[in-house]
C-alpha positions as CSV (number, residue, x, y, z in Angstrom):
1,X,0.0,0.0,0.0
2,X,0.9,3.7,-0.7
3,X,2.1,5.7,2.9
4,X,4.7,8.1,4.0
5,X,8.3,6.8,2.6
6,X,10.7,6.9,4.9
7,X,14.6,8.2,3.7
8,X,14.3,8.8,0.4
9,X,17.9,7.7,-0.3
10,X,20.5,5.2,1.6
11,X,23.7,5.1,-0.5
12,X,25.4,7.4,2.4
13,X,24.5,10.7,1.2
14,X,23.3,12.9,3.3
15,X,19.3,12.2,2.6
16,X,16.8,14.5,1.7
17,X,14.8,14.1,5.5
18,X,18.5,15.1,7.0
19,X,18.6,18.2,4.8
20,X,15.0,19.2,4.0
21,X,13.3,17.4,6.9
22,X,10.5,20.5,6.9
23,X,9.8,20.2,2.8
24,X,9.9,16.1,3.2
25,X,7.2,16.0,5.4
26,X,4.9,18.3,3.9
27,X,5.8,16.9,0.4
28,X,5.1,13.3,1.5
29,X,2.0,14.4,3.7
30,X,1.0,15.4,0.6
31,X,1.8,13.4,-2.3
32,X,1.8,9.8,-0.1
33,X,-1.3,11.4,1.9
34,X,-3.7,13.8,0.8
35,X,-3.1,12.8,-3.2
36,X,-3.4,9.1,-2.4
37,X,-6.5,9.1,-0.1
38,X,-8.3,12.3,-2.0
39,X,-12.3,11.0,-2.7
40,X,-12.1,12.7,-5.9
41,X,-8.8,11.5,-7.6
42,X,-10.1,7.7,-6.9
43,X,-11.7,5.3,-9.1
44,X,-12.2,1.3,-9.0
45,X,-10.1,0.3,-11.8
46,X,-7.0,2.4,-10.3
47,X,-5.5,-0.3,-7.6
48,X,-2.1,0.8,-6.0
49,X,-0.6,-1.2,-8.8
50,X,-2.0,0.4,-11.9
51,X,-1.4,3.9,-9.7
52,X,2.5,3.1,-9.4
53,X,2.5,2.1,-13.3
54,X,1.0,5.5,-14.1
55,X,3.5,6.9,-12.0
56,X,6.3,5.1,-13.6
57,X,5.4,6.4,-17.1
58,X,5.0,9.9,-15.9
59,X,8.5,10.1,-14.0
60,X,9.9,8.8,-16.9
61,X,7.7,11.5,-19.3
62,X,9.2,14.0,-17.6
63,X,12.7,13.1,-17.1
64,X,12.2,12.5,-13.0
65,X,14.8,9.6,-12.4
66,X,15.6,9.9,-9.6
67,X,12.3,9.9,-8.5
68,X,11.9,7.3,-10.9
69,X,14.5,5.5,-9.1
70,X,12.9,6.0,-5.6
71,X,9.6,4.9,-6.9
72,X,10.5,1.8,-8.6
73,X,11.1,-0.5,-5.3
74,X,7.0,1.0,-4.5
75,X,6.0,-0.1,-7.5
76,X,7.0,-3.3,-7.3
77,X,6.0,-3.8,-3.8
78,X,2.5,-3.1,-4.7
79,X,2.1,-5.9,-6.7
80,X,3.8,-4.2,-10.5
81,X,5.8,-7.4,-12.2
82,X,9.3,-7.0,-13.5
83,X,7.7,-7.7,-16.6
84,X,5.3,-4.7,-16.8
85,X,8.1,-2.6,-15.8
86,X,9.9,-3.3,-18.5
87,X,6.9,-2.8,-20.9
88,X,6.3,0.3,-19.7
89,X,10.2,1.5,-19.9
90,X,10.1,-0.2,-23.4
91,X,6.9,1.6,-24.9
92,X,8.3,5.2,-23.5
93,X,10.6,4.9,-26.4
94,X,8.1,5.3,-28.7
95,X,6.8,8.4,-27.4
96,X,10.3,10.4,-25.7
97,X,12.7,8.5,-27.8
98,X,15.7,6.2,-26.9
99,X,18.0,9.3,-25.6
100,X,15.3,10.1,-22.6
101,X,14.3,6.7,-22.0
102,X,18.1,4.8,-21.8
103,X,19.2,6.6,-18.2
104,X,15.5,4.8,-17.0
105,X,16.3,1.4,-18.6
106,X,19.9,1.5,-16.8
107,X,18.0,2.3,-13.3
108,X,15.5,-0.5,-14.1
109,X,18.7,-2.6,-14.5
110,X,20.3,-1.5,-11.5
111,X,17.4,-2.0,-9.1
112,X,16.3,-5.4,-10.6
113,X,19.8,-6.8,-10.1
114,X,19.9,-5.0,-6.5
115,X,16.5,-7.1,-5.8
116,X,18.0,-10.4,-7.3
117,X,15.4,-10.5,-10.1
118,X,17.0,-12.0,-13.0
119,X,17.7,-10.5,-16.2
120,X,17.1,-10.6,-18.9
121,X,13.3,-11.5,-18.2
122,X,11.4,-13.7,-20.5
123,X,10.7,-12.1,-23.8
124,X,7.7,-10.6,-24.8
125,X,7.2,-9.9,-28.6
126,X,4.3,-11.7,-30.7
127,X,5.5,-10.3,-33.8
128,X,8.4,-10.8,-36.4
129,X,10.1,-8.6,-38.6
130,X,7.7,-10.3,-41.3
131,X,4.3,-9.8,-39.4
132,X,5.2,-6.4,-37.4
133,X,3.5,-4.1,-40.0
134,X,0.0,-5.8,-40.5
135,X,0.1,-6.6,-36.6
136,X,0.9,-2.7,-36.1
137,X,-2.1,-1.9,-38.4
138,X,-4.5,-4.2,-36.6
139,X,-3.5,-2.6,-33.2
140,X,-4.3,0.9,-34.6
141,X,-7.5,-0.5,-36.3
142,X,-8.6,-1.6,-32.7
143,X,-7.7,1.6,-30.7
144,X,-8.2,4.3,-33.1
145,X,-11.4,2.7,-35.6
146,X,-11.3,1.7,-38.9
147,X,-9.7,5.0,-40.6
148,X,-6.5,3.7,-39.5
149,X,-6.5,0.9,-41.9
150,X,-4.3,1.6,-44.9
151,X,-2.9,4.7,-43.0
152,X,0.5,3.2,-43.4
153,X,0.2,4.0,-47.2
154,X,-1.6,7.6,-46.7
155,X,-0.4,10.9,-46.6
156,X,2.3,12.7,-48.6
157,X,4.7,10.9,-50.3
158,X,7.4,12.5,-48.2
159,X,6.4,12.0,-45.0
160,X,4.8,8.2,-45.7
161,X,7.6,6.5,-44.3
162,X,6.8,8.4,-40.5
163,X,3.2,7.1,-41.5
164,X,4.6,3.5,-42.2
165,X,7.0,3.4,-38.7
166,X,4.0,4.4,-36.3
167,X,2.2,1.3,-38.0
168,X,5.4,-1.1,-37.8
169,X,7.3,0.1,-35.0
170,X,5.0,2.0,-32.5
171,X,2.3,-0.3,-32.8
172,X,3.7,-3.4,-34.3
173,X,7.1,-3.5,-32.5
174,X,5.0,-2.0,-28.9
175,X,1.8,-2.3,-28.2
176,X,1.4,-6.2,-29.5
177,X,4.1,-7.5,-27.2
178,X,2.3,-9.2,-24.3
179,X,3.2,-7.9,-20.6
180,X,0.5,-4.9,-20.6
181,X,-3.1,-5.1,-21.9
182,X,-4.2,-2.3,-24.5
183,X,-6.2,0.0,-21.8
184,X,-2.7,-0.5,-19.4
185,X,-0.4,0.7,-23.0
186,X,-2.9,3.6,-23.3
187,X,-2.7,4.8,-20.1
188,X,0.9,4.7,-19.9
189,X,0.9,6.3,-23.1
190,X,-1.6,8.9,-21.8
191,X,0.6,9.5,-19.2
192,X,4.3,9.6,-21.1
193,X,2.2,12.5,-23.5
194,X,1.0,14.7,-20.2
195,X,3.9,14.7,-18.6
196,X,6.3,15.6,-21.2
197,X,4.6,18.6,-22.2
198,X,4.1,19.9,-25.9
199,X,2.0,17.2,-27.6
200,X,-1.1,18.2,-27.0
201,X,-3.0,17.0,-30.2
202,X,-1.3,14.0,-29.2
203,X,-2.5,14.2,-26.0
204,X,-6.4,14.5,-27.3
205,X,-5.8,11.9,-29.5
206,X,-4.5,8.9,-27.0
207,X,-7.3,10.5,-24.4
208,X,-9.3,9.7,-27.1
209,X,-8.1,6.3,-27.8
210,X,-8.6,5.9,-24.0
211,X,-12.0,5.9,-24.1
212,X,-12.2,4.1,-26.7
213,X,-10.6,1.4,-25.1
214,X,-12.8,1.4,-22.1
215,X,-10.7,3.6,-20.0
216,X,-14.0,6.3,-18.8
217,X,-13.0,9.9,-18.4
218,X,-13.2,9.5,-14.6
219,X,-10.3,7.1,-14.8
220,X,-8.5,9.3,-17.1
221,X,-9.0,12.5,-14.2
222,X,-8.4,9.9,-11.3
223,X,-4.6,8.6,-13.0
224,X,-4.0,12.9,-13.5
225,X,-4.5,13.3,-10.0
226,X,-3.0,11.0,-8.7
227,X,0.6,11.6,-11.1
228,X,0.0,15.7,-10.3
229,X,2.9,15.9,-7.2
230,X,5.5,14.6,-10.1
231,X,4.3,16.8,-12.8
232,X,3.1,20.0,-10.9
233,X,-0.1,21.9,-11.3
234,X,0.5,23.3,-14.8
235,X,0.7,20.1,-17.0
236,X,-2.0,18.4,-14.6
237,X,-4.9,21.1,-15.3
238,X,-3.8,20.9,-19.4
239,X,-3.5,17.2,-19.3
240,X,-7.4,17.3,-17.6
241,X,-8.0,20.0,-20.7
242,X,-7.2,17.6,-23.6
243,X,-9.0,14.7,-21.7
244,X,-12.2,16.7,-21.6
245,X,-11.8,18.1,-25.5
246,X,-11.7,14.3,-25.7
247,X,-14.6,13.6,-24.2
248,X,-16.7,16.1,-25.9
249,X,-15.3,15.0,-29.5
């Protein structure tokens, strides 16, 4: 369960309670407190372990790895399998690109071997370099409706191949690979996109793919609140924007 953290680091450093014991405990009064017990930022389909996954991809959204770091050990005490941490590290290249995403694949690392998990973990993929692009389009085809089909060959011709890579490599490289079910890639997603900042038609879109999923808005507002202490108030109250453009589109 999710409650006040104790030492926030314990490699010898001088911790963050020894030098900011006063912002600690309202920070964690907060964020491991109010945030997490809040009547209004709860729903029924967000357990503590789909809460620390959302919280996963938004650290690693906006660059917190430290935090990221700090978190992971939660995440996987509340029930989030080396397996689904992976998948979620793995998608987030899709969306921030390998240069943001590698420091959080090296903590994963780190942490994993700390615990004694064993690496590398089974693999994943359901796809080959052979199937990957009609597997890619039948992903989009589910999430997005039936306008995605043939959007690998749309568009102008000098911008068809970006067209062709979401279908083979965002959605036939990622979100087929087992691990995570569709409404857990599009929340992560959801959350990589808020918490970055700048890709708001983005943003709408996956909100939109959400729901389309079966992820309501008032799971969509719950997973904002709960990821608003690692993103601050700014991103949290445009992130709830796009959701409700969604909603009314």
């Amino acid at each position: 369960m999710f409650g006040k953290k104790n030492g926030f680091f314990s490699d010898g450093k001088i911790t963050l309670e020894q030098a900011d014991p006063e912002f600690i405990e309202f920070f964690s009064n907060f964020a491991y407190g109010e945030v997490v017990n809040e009547p209004g930022a709860q729903h029924p389909d967000l357990d503590d372990s789909t809460r620390s996954m959302a919280i996963l991809a938004t650290l690693i959204g906006c660059q917190g790895v430290d935090a990221y770091e700090m978190m992971l050990p939660v995440a996987l005490e509340t029930g989030v399998t080396p397996v689904q941490v992976k998948e979620v590290v793995y998608q987030a290249t899709a969306y921030l690109g390998f240069g943001r995403v590698l420091p959080f694949l090296k903590t994963t690392n780190e942490v994993f071997v700390d615990k004694d998990i064993n690496l590398p973990l089974e693999g994943q993929s359901t796809t080959t370099p052979q199937t990957r692009a009609e597997a890619g389009e039948r992903s989009q085809v589910e999430i997005f409706g039936e306008g995605m089909r043939g959007f690998a060959q749309s568009g102008p011709e000098e911008t068809r191949h970006i067209n062709k890579w979401l279908a083979d490599n965002c959605f036939g490289d990622y979100y087929t690979r087992k691990g995570l079910t569709t409404r857990e890639r599009e929340m992560i997603t959801l959350c990589f996109l808020l918490a970055q900042g700048g890709c708001e038609p983005q943003l709408v879109a996956h909100a939109k793919a959400n729901l389309a999923v079966g992820n309501e808005k008032a799971f969509l507002i719950a997973v904002v609140s709960q990821c608003m202490p690692y993103i601050g108030y700014p991103r949290t109250l445009n992130a709830i924007r796009c959701i409700n453009e969604a909603a009314e589109g």
